[in-house]
Backbone bond lengths (Angstrom), bond angles and torsions (degrees), N, CA, C in turn:
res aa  C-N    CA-C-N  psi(-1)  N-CA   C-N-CA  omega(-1)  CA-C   N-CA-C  phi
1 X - - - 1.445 - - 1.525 110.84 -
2 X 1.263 99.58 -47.82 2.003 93.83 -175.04 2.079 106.34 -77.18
3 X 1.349 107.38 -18.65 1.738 103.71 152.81 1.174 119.77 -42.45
4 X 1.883 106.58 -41.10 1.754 99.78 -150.58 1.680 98.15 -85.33
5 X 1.505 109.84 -20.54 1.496 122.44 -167.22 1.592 104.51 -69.52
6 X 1.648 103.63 -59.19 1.574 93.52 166.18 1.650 129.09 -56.54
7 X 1.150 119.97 -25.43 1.386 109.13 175.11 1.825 108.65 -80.63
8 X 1.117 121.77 -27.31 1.459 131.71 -169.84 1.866 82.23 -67.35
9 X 1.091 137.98 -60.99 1.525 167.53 -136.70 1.832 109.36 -81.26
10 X 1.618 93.11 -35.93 1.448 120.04 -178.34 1.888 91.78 -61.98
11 X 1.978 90.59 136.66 1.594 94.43 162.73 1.643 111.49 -117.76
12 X 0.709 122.37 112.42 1.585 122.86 177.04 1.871 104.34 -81.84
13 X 1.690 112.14 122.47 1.332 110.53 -176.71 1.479 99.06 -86.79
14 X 1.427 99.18 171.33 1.419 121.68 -170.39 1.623 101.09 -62.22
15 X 1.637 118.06 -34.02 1.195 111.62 -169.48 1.470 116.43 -72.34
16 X 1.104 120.05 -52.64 1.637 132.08 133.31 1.713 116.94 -7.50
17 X 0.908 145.36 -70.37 1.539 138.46 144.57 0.942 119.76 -62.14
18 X 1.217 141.38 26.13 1.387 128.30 141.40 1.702 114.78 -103.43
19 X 1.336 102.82 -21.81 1.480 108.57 -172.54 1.884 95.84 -83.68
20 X 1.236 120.83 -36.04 1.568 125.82 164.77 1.698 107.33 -68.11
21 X 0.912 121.27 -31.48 1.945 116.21 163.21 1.104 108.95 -81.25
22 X 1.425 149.81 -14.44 1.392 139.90 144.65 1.199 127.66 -58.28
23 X 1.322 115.20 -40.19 1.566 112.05 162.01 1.346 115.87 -70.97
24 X 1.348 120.30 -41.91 1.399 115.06 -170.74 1.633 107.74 -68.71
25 X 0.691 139.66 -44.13 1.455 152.04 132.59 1.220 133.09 -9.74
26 X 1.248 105.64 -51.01 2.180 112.22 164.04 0.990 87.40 -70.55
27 X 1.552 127.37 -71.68 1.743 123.18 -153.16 1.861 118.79 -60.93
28 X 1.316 122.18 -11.98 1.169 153.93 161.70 1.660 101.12 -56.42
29 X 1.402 108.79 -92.75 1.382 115.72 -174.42 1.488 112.41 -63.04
30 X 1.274 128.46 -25.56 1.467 128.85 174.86 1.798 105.26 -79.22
31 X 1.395 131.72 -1.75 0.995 125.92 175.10 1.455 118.29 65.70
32 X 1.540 129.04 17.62 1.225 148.14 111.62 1.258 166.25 -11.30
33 X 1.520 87.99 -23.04 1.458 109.69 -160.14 1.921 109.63 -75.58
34 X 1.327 107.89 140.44 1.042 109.60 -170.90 1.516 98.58 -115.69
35 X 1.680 114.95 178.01 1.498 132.46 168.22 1.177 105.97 -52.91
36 X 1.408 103.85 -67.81 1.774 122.95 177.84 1.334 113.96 -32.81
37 X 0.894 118.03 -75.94 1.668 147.56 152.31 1.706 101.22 -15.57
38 X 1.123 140.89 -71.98 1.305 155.30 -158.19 1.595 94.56 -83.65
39 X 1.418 129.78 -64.23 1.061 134.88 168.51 1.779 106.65 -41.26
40 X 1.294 131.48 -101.55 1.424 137.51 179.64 1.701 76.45 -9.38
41 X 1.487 139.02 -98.88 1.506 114.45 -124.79 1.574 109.69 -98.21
42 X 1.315 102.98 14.90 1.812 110.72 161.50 1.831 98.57 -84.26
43 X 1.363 129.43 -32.81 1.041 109.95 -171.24 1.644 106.11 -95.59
44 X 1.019 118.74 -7.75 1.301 122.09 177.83 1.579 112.74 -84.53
45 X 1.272 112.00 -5.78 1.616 113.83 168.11 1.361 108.73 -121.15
46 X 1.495 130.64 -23.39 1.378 87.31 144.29 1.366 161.93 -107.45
47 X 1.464 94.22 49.75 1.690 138.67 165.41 1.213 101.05 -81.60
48 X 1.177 151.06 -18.40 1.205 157.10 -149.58 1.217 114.77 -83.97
49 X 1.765 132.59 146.01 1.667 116.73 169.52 1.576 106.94 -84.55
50 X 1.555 106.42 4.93 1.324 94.46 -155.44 1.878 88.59 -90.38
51 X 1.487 132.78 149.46 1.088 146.73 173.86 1.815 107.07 -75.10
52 X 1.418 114.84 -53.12 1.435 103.00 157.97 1.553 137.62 -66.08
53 X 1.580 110.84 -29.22 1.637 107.43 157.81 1.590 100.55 -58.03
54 X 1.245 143.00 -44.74 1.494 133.70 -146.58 1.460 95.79 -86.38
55 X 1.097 132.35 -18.75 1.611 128.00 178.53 1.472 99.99 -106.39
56 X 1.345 130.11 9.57 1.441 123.70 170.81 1.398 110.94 -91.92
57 X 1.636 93.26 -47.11 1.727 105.69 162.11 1.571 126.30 -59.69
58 X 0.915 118.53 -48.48 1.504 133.64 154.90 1.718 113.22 -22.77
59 X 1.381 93.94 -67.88 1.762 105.66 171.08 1.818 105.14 -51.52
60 X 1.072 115.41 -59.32 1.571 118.14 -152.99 1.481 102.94 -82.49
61 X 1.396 110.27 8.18 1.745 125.63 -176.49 1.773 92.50 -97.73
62 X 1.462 92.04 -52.78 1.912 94.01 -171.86 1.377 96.07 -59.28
63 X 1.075 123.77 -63.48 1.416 121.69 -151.34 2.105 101.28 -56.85
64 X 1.223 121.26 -53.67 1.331 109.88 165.16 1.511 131.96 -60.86
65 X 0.682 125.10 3.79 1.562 168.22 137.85 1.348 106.74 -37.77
66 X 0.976 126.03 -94.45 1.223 165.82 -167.81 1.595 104.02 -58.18
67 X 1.078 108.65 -54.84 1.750 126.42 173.54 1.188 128.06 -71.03
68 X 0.820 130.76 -18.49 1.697 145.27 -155.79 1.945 95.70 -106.90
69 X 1.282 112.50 145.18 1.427 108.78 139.83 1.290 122.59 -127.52
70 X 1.094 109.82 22.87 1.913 116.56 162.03 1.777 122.16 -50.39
71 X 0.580 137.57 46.73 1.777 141.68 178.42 2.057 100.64 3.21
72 X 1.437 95.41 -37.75 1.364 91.14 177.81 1.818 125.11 -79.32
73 X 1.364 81.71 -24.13 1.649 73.81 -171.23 1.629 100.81 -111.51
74 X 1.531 126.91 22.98 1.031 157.33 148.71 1.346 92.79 -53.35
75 X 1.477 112.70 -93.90 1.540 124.50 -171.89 1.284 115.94 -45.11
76 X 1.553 127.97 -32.37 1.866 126.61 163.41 1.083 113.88 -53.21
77 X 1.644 112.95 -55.28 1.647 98.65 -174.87 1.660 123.75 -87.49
78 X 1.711 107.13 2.28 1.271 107.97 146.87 1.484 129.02 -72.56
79 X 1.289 116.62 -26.06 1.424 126.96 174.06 1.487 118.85 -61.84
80 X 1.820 101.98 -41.88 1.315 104.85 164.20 1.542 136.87 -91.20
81 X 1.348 118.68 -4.93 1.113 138.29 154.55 1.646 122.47 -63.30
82 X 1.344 110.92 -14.21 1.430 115.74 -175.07 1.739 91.71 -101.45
83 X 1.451 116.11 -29.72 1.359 107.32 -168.17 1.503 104.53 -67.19
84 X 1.272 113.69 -51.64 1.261 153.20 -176.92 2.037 90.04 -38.60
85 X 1.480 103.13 -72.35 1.443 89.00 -172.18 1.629 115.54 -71.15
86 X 1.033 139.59 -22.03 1.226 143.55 145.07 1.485 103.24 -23.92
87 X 1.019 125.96 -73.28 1.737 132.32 -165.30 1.620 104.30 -59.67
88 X 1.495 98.51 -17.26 1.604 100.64 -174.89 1.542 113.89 -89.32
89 X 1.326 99.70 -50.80 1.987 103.49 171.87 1.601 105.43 -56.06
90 X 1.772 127.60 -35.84 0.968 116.27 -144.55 1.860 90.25 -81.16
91 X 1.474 125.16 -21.45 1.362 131.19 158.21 1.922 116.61 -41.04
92 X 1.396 100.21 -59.58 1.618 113.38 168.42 1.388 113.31 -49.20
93 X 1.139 120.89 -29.70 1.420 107.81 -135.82 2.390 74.71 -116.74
94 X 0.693 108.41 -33.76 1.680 117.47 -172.29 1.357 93.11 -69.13
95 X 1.540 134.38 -42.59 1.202 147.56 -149.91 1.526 92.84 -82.84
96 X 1.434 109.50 -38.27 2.034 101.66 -154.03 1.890 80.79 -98.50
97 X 0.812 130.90 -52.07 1.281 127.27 156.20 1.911 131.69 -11.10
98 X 1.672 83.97 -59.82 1.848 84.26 163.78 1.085 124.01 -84.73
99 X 1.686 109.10 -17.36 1.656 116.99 174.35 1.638 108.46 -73.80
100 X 1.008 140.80 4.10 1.075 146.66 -144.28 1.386 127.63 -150.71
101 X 1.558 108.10 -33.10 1.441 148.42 173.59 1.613 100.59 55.03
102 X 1.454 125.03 42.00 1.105 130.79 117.61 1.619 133.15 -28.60
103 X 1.096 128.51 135.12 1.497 144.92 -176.78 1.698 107.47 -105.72
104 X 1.282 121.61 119.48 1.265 132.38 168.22 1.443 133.22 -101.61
């Protein structure tokens, strides 16, 4: 539990996702692209403060997800898909909060 808090807790800077969208990106257009590859910068956005990196990551979580029939690495990118939507309500929920000036 206090693992999942530090990664929920984790800030990934903008410079940091962009240098993980450069790779994902060569290896993309070079026809390269790996799990690993796709994974590293799906989880690196949804680490993100940004609400559209966290649903970009989100996407590139389902889709490996979705692809795989490993049972094991099934359960990783469910592990990170749960973090992932967490980071996403906690956007919703901060948002109706400042609209509101509620304290969380």
């Amino acid at each position: 539990m206090e693992e999942t808090q530090q990664l929920l807790d984790e800030i990934v800077l903008p410079d940091e996702i962009q240098r993980y969208r450069v790779v994902y990106e060569k290896a993309k257009e070079a026809n390269q692209l790996t799990d690993q590859n796709k994974f590293s910068f799906a989880y690196c956005l949804v680490r993100s403060k940004v609400k559209s990196d966290v649903r970009s990551g989100l996407t590139l979580l389902r889709e490996l997800y979705d692809a795989t029939k490993s049972d094991n690495a099934k359960r990783d990118y469910l592990y990170y898909l749960a973090l992932g939507k967490i980071q996403f309500v906690f956007f919703f929920y901060l948002k109706i909060s400042n609209k509101y000036h509620f304290k969380i």
